[in-house]
Biopython code that builds the backbone (N, CA, C, O; Angstrom):
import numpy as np
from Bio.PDB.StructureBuilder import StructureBuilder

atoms = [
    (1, "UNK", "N", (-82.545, -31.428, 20.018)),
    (1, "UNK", "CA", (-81.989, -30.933, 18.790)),
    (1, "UNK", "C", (-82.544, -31.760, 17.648)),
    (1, "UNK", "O", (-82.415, -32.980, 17.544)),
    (2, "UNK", "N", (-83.148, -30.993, 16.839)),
    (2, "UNK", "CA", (-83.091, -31.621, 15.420)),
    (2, "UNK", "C", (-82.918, -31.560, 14.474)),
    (2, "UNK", "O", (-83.303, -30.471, 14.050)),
    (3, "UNK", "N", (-82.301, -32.449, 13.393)),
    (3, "UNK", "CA", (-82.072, -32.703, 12.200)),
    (3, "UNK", "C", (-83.303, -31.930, 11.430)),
    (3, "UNK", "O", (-84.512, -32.061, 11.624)),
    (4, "UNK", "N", (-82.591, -31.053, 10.462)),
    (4, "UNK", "CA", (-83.325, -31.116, 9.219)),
    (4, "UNK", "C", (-82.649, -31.559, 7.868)),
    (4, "UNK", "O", (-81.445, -31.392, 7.670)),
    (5, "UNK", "N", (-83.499, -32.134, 6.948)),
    (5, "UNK", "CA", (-82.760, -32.165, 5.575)),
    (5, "UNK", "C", (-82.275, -31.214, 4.933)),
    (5, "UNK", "O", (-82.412, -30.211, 5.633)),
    (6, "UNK", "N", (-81.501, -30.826, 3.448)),
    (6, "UNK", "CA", (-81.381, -29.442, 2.983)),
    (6, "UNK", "C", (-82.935, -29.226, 2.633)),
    (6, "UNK", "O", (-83.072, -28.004, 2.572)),
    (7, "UNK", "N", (-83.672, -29.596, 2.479)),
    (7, "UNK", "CA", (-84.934, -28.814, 1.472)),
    (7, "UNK", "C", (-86.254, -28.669, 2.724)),
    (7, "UNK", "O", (-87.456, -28.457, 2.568)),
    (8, "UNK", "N", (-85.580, -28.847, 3.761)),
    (8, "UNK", "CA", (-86.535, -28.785, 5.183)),
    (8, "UNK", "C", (-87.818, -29.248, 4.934)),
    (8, "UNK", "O", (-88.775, -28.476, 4.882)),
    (9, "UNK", "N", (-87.889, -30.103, 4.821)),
    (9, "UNK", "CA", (-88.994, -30.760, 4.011)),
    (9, "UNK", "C", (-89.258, -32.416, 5.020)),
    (9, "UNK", "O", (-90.340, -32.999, 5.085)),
    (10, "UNK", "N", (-88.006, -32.858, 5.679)),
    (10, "UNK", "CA", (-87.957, -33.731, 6.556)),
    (10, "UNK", "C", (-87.260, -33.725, 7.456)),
    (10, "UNK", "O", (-86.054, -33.524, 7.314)),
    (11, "UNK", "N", (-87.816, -33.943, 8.629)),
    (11, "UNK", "CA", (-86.570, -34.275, 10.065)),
    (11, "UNK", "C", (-86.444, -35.513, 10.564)),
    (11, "UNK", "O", (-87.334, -36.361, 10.493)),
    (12, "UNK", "N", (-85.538, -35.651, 10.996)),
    (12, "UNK", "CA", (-84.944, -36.494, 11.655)),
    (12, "UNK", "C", (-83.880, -35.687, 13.422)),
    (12, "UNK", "O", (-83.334, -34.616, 13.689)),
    (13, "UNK", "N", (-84.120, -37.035, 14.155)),
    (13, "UNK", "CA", (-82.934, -36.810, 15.237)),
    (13, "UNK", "C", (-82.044, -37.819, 15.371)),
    (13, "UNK", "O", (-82.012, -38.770, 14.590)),
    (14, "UNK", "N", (-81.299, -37.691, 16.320)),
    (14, "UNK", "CA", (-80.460, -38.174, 16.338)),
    (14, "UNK", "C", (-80.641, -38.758, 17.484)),
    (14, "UNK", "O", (-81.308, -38.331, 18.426)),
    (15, "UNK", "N", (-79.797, -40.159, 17.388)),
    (15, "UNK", "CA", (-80.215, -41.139, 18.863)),
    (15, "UNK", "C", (-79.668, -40.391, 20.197)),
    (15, "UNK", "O", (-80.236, -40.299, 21.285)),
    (16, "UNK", "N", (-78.405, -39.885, 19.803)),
    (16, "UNK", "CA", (-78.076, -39.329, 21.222)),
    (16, "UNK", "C", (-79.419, -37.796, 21.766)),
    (16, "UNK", "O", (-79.778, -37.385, 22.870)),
    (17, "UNK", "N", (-79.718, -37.456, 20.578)),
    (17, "UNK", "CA", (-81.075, -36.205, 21.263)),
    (17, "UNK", "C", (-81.381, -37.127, 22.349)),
    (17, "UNK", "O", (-81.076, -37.141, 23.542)),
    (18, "UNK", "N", (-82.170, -38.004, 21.492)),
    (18, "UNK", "CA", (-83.060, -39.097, 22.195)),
    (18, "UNK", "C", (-83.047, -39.601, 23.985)),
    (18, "UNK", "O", (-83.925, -39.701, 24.842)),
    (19, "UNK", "N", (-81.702, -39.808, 23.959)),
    (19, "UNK", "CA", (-81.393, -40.364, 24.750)),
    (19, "UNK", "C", (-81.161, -39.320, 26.044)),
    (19, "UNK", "O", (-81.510, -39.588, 27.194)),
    (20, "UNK", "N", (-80.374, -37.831, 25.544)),
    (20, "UNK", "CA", (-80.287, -36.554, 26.485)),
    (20, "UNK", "C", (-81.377, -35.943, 26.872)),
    (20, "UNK", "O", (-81.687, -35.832, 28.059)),
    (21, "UNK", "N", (-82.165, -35.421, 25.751)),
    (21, "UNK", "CA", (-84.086, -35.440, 26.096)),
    (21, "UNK", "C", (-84.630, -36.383, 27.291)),
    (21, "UNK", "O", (-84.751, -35.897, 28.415)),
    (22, "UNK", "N", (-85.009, -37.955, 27.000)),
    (22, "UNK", "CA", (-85.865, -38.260, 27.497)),
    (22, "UNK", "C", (-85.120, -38.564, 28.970)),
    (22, "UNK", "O", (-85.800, -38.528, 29.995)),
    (23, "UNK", "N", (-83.205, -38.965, 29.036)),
    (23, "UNK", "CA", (-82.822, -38.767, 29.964)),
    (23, "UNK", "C", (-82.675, -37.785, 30.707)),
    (23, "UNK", "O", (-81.706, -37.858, 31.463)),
    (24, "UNK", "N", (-83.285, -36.894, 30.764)),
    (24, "UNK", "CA", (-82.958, -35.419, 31.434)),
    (24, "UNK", "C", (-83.443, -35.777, 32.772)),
    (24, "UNK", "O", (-84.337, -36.615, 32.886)),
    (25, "UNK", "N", (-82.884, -35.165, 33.863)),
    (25, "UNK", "CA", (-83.570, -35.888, 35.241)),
    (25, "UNK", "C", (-84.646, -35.050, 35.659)),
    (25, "UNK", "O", (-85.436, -35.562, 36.453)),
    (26, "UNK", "N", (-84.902, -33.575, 35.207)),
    (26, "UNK", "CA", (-86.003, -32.956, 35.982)),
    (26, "UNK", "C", (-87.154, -33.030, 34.786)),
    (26, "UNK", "O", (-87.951, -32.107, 34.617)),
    (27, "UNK", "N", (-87.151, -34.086, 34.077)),
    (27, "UNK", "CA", (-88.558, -34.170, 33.334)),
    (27, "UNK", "C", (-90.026, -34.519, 34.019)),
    (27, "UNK", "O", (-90.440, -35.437, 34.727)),
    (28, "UNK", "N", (-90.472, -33.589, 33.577)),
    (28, "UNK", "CA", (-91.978, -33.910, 33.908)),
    (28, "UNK", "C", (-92.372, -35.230, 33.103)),
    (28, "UNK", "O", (-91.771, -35.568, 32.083)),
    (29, "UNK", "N", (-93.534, -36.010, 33.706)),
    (29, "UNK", "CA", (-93.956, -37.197, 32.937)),
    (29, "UNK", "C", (-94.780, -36.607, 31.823)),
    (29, "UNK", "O", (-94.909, -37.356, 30.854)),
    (30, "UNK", "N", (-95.449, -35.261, 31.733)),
    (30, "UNK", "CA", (-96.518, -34.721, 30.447)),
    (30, "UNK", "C", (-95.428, -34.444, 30.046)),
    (30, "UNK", "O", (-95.800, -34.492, 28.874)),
    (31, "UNK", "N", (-94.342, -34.179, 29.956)),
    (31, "UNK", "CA", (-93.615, -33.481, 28.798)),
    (31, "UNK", "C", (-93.018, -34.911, 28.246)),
    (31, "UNK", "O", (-93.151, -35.157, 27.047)),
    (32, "UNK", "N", (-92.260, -36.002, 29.239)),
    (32, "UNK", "CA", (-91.849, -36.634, 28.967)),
    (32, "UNK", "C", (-92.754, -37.344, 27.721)),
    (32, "UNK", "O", (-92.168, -37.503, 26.650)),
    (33, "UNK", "N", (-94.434, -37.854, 27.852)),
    (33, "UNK", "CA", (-95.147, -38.347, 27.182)),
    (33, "UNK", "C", (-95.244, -37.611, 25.734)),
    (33, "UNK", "O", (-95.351, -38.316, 24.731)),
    (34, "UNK", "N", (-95.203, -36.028, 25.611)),
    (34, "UNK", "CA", (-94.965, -35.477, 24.683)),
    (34, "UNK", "C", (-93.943, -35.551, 23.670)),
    (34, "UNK", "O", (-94.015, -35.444, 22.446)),
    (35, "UNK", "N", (-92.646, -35.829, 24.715)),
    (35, "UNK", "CA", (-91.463, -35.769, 23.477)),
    (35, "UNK", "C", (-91.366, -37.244, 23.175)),
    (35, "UNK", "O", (-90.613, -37.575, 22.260)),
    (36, "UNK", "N", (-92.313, -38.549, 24.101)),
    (36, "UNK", "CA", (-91.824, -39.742, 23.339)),
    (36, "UNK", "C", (-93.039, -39.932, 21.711)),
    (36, "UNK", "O", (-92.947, -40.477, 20.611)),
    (37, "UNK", "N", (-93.852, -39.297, 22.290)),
    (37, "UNK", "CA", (-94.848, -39.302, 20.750)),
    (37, "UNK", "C", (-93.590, -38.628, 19.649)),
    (37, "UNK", "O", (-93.019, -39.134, 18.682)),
    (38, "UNK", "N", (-93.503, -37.593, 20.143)),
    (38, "UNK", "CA", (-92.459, -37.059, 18.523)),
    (38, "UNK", "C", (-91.411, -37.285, 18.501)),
    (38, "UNK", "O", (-90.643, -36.481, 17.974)),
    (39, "UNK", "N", (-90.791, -38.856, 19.244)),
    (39, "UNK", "CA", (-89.622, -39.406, 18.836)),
    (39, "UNK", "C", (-90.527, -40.863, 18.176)),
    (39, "UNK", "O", (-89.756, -41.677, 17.668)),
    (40, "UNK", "N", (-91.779, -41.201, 18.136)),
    (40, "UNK", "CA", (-92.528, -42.261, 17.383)),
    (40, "UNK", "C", (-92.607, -41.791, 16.551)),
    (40, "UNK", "O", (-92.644, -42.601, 15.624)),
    (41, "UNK", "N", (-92.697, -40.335, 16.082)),
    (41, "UNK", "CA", (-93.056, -39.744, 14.689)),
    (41, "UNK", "C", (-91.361, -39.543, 13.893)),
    (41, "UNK", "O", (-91.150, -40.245, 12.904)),
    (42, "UNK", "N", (-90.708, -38.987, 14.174)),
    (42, "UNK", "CA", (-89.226, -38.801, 13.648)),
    (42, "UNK", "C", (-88.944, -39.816, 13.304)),
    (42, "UNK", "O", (-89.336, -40.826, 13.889)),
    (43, "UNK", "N", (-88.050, -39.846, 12.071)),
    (43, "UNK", "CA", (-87.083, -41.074, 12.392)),
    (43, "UNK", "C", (-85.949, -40.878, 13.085)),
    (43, "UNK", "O", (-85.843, -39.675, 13.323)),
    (44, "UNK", "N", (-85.021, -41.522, 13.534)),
    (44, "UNK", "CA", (-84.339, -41.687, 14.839)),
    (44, "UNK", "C", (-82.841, -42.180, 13.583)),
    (44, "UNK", "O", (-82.957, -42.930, 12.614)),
    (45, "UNK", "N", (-81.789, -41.595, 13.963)),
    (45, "UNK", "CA", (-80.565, -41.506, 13.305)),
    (45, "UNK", "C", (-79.224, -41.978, 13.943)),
    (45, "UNK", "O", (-78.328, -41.272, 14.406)),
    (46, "UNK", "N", (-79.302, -43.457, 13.851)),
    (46, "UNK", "CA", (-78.309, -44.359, 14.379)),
    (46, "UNK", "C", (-76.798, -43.482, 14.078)),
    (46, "UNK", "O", (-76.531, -42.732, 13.139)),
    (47, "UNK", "N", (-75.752, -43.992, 15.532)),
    (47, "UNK", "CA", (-74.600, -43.796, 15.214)),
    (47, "UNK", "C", (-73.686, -44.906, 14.574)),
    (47, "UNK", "O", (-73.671, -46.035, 15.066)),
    (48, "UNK", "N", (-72.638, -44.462, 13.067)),
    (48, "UNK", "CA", (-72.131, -45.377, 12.913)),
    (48, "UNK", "C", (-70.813, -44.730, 13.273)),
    (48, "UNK", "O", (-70.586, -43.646, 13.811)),
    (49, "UNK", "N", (-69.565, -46.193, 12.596)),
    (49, "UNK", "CA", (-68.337, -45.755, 12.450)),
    (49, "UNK", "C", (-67.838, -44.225, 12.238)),
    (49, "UNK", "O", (-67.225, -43.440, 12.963)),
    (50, "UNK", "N", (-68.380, -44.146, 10.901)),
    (50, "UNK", "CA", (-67.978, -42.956, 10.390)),
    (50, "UNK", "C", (-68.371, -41.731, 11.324)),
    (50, "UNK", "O", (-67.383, -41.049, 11.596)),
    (51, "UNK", "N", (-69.462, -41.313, 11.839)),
    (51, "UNK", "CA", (-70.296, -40.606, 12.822)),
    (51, "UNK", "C", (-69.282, -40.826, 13.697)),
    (51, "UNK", "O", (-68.377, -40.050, 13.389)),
    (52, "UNK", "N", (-68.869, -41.704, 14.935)),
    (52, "UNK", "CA", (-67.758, -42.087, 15.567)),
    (52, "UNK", "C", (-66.713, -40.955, 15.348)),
    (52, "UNK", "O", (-66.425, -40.027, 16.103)),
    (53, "UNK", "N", (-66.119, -41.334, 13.875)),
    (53, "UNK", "CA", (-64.399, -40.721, 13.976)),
    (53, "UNK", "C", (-64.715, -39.415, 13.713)),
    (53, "UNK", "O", (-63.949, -38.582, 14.196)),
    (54, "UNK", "N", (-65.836, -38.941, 12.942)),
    (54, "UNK", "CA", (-66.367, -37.612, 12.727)),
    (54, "UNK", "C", (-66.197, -36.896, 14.541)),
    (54, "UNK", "O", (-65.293, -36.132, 14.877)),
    (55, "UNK", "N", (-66.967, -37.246, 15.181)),
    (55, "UNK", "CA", (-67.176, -36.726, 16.541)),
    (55, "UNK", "C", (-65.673, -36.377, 17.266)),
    (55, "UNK", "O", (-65.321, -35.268, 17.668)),
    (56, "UNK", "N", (-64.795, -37.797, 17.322)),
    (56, "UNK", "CA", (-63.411, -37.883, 17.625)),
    (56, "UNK", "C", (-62.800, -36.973, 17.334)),
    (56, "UNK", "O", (-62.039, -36.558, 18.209)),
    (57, "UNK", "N", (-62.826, -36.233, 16.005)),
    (57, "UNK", "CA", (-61.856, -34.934, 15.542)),
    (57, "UNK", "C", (-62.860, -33.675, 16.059)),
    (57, "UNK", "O", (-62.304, -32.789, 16.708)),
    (58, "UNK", "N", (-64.158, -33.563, 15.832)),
    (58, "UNK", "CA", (-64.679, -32.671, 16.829)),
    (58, "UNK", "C", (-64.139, -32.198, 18.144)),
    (58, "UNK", "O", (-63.878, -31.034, 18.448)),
    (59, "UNK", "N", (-64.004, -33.327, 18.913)),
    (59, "UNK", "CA", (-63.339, -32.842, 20.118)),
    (59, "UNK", "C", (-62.007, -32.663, 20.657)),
    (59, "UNK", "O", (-61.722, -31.903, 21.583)),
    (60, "UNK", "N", (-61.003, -33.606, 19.854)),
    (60, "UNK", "CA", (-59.705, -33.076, 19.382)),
    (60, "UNK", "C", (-59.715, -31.269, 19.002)),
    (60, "UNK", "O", (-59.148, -30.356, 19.602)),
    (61, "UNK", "N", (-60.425, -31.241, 18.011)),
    (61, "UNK", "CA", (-60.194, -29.861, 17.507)),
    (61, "UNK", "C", (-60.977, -28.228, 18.825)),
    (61, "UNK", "O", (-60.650, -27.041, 18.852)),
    (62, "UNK", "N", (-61.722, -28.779, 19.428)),
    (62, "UNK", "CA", (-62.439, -27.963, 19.979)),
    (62, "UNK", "C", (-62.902, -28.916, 21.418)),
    (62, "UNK", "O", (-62.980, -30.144, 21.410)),
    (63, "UNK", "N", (-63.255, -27.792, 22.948)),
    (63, "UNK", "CA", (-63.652, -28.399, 24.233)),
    (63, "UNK", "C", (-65.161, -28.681, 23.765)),
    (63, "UNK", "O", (-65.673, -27.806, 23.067)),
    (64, "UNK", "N", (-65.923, -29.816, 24.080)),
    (64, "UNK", "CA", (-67.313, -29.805, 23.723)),
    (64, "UNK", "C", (-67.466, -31.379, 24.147)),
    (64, "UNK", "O", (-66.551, -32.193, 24.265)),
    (65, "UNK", "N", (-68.809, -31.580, 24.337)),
    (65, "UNK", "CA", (-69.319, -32.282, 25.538)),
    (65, "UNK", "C", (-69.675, -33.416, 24.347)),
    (65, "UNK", "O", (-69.965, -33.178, 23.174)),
    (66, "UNK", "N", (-69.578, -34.538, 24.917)),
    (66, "UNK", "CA", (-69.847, -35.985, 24.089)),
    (66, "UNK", "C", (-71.145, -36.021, 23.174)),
    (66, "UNK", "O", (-71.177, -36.625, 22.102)),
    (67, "UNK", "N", (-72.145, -35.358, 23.675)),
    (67, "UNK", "CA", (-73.496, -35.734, 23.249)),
    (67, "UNK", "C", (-73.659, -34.337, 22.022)),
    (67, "UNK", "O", (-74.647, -34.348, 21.287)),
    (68, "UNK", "N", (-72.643, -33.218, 21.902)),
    (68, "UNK", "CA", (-72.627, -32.385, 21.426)),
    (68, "UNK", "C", (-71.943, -32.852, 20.031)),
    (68, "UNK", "O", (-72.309, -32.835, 18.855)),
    (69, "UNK", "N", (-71.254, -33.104, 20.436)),
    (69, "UNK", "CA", (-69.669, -33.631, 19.625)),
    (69, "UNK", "C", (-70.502, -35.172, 18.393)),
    (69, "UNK", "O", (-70.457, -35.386, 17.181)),
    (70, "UNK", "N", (-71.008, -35.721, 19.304)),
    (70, "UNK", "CA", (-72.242, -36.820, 18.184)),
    (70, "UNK", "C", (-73.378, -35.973, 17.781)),
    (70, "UNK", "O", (-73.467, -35.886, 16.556)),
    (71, "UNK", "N", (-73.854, -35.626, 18.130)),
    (71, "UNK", "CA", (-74.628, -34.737, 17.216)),
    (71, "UNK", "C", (-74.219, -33.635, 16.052)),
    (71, "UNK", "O", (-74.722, -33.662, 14.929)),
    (72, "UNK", "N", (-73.526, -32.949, 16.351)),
    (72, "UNK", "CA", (-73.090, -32.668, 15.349)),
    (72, "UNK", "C", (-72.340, -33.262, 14.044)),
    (72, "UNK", "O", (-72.228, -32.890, 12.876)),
    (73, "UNK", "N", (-71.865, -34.405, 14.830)),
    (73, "UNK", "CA", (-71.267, -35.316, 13.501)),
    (73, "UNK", "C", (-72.278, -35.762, 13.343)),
    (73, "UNK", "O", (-72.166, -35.716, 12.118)),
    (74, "UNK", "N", (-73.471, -36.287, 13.513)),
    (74, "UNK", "CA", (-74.633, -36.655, 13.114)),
    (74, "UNK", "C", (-74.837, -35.939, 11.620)),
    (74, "UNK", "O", (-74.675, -36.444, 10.509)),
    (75, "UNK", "N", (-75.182, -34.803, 11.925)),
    (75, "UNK", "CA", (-76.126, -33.690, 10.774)),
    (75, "UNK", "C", (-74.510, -33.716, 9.930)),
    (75, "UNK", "O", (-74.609, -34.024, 8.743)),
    (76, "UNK", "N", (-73.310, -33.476, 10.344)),
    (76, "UNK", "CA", (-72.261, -32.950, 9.094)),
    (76, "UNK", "C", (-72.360, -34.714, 7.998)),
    (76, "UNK", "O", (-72.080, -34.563, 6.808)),
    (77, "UNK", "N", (-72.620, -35.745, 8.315)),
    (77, "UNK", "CA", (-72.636, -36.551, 7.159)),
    (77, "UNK", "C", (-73.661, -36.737, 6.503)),
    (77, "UNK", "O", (-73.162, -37.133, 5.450)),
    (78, "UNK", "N", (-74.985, -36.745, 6.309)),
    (78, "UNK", "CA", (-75.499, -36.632, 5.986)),
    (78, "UNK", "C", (-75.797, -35.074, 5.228)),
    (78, "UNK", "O", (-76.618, -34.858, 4.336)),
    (79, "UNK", "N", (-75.125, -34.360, 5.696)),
    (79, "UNK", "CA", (-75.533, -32.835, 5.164)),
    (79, "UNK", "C", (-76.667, -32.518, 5.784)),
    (79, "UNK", "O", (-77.581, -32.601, 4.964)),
    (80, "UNK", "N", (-77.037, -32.210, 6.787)),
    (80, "UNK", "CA", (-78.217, -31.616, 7.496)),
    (80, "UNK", "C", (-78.005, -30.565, 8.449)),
    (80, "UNK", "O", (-77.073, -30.418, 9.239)),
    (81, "UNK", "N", (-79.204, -29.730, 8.209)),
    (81, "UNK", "CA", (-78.890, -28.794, 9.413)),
    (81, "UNK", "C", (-79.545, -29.542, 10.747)),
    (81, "UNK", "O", (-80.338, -30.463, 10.944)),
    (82, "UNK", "N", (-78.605, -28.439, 11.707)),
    (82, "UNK", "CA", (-78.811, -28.912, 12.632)),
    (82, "UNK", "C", (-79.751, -27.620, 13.921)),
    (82, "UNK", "O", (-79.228, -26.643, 14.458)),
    (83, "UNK", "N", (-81.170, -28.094, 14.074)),
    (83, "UNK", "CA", (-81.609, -26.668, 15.104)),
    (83, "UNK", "C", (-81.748, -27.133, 16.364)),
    (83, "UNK", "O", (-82.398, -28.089, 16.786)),
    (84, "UNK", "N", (-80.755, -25.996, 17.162)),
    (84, "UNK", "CA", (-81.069, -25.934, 18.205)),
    (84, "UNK", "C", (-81.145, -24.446, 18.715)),
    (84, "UNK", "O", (-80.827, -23.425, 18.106)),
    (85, "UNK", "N", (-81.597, -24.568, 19.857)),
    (85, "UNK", "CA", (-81.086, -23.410, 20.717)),
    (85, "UNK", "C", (-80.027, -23.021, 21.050)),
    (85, "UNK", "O", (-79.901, -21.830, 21.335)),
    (86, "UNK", "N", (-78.997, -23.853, 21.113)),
    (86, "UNK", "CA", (-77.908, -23.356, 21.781)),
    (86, "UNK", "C", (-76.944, -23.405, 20.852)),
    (86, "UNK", "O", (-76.084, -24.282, 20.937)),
    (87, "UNK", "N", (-76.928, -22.445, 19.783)),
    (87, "UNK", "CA", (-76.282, -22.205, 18.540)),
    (87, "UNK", "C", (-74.712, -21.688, 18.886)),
    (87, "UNK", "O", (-73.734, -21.703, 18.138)),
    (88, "UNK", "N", (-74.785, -21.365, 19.863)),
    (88, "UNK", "CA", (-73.265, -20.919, 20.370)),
    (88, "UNK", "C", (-71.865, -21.881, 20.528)),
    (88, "UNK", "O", (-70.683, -21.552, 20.425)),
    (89, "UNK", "N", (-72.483, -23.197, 20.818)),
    (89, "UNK", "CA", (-71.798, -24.559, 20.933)),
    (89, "UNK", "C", (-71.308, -24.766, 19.885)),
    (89, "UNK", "O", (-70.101, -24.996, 19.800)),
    (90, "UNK", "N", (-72.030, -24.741, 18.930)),
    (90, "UNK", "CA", (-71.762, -25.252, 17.290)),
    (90, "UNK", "C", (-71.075, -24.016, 16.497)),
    (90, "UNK", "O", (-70.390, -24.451, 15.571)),
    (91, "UNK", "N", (-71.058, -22.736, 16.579)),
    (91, "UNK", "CA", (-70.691, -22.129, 15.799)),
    (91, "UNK", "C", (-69.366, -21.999, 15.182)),
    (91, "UNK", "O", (-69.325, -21.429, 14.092)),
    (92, "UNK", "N", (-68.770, -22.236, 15.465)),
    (92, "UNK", "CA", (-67.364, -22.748, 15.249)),
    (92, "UNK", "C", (-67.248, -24.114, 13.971)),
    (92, "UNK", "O", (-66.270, -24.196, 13.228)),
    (93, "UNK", "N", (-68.002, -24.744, 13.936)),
    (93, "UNK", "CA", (-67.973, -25.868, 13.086)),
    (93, "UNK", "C", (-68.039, -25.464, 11.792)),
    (93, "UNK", "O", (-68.924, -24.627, 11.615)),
    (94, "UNK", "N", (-67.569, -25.687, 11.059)),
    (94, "UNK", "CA", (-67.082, -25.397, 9.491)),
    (94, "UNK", "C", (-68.214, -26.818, 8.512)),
    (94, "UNK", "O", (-68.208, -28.042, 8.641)),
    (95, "UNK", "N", (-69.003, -25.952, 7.645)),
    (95, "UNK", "CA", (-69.799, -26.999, 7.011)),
    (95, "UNK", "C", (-71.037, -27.660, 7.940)),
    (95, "UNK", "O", (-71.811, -28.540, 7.563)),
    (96, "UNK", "N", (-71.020, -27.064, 9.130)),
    (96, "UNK", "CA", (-72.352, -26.919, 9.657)),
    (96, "UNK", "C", (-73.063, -26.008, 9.727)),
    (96, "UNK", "O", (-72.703, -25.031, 10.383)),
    (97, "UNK", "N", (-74.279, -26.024, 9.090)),
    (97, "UNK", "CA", (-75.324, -25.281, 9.473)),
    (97, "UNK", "C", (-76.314, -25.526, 10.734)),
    (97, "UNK", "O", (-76.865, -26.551, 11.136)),
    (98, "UNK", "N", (-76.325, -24.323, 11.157)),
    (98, "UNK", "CA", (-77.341, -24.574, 12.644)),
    (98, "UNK", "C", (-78.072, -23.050, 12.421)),
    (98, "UNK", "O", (-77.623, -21.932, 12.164)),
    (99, "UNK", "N", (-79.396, -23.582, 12.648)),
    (99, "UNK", "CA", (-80.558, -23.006, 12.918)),
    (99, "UNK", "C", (-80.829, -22.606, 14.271)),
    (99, "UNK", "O", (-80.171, -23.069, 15.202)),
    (100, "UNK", "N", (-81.926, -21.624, 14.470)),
    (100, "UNK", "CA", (-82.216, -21.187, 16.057)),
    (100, "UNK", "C", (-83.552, -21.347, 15.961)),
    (100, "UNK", "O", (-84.174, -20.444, 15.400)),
    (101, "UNK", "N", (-84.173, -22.329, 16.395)),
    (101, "UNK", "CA", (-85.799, -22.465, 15.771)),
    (101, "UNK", "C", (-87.312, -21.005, 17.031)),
    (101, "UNK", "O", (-88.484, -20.627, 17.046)),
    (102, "UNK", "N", (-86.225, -20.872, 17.635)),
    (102, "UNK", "CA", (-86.583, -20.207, 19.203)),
    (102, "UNK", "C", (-86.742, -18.683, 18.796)),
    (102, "UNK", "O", (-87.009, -17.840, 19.652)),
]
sb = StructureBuilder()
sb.init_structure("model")
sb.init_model(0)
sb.init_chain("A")
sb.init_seg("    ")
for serial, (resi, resn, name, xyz) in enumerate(atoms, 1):
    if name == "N":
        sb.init_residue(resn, " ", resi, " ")
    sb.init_atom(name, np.array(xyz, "f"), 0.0, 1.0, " ", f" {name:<3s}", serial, name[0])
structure = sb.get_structure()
């Protein structure tokens, strides 16, 4: 999943992508080598506090999976959209925008 700015003009991800991506267990090593080049190119979008309690009421309010639940609080503070494929997860979120880049 990635971050875009409003003027799509820059991306960013988010550490947990990072971490669900390159942790995925049926990765190939060419793909793997692929997505670590365009996590050297991105910048990479630390979780803070705020990101934290953001996520916390995410999943209070709605069932959704940890790495879902930080990502999306990722893109809602900063104001960014957020593209993925699996736009169905997120749709529900109020003040998120999500893209389908697919």
């Amino acid at each position: 999943m990635i971050l875009y700015g409003i003027d799509q003009q820059k991306s960013v991800v988010s550490v947990i992508s990072k971490v669900e991506v390159l942790g995925y267990h049926k990765l190939t090593a060419d793909n793997k080598q692929k997505l670590e080049r365009l996590f050297q190119v991105l910048p990479i979008l630390s979780i803070s506090d705020a990101i934290i309690e953001q996520a916390i009421s995410l999943r209070q309010q709605h069932k959704m999976s940890l790495g879902d639940a930080m990502i999306a609080a990722t893109a809602l503070f900063p104001d960014l959209k957020l593209a993925t494929a699996n736009v169905k997860d997120f749709d529900w979120i109020e003040n998120l925008e999500v893209i389908n880049p697919v």
